[in-house]
C-alpha positions in Angstrom: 35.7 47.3 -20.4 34.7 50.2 -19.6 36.8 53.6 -20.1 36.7 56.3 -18.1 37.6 60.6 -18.8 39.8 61.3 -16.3 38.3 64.9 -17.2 34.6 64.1 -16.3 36.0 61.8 -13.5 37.8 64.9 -11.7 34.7 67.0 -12.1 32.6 64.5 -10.5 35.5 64.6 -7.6 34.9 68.6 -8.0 31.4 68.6 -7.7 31.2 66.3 -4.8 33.9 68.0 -2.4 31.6 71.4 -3.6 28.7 69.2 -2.1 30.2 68.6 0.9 31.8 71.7 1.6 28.4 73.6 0.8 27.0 71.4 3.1 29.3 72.1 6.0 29.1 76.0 5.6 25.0 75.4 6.0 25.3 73.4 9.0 27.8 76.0 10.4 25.7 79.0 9.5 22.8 77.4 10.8 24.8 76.6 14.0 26.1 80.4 14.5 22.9 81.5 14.3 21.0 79.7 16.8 23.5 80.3 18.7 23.5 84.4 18.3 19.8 83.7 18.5 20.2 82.2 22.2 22.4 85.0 22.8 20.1 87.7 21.9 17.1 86.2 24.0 18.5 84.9 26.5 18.9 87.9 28.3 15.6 88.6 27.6 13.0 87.9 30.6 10.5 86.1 28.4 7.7 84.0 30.4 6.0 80.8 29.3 2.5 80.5 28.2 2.4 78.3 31.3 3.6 81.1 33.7 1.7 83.8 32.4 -1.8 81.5 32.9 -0.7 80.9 36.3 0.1 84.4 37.4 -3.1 85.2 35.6 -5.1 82.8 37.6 -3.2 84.1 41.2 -4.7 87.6 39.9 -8.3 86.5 39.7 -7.9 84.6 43.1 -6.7 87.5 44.6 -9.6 89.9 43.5 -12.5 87.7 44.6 -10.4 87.6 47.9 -10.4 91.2 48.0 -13.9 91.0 46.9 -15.2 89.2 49.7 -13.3 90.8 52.4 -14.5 94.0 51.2 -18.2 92.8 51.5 -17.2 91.0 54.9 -15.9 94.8 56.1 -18.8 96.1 55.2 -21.3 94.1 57.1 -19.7 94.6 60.1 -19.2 98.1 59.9 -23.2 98.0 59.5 -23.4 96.0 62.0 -21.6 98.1 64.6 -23.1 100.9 63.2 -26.8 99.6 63.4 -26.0 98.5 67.0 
């Protein structure tokens, strides 16, 4: 048979509900601050890579736009001015 310490035996019981509780405040702590984290920057206006790209894109459509209509002004002002 085996004998058991009831002193080691209650340390073990010790040490494991010191596991568990350690556990649970790192889960929690981790929790609380995600969630200050969403707080924090969520009122932030942050944009998406995605977002930026396509606002960056409307940009460069809208200067060769601007482009081309200046140059279309321009021949017909020579045009009515050479006439």
């Amino acid at each position: 048979m085996q004998s058991q310490n009831p002193l080691i035996a209650d340390f073990v019981k010790l040490a494991n509900s010191a596991a568990g509780t350690l556990a649970g405040m790192t889960r929690e702590a981790r929790d609380s601050a995600r969630e200050r984290a969403r707080e924090t920057f969520g009122g932030m206006d942050f944009v998406t890579r995605e977002e930026f790209d396509a606002v960056k894109a409307m940009a460069r459509k809208a200067r060769e736009d601007n482009d081309a209509l200046a140059d279309r002004i321009a021949a017909l002002e020579a045009r009515i001015g050479g006439g």
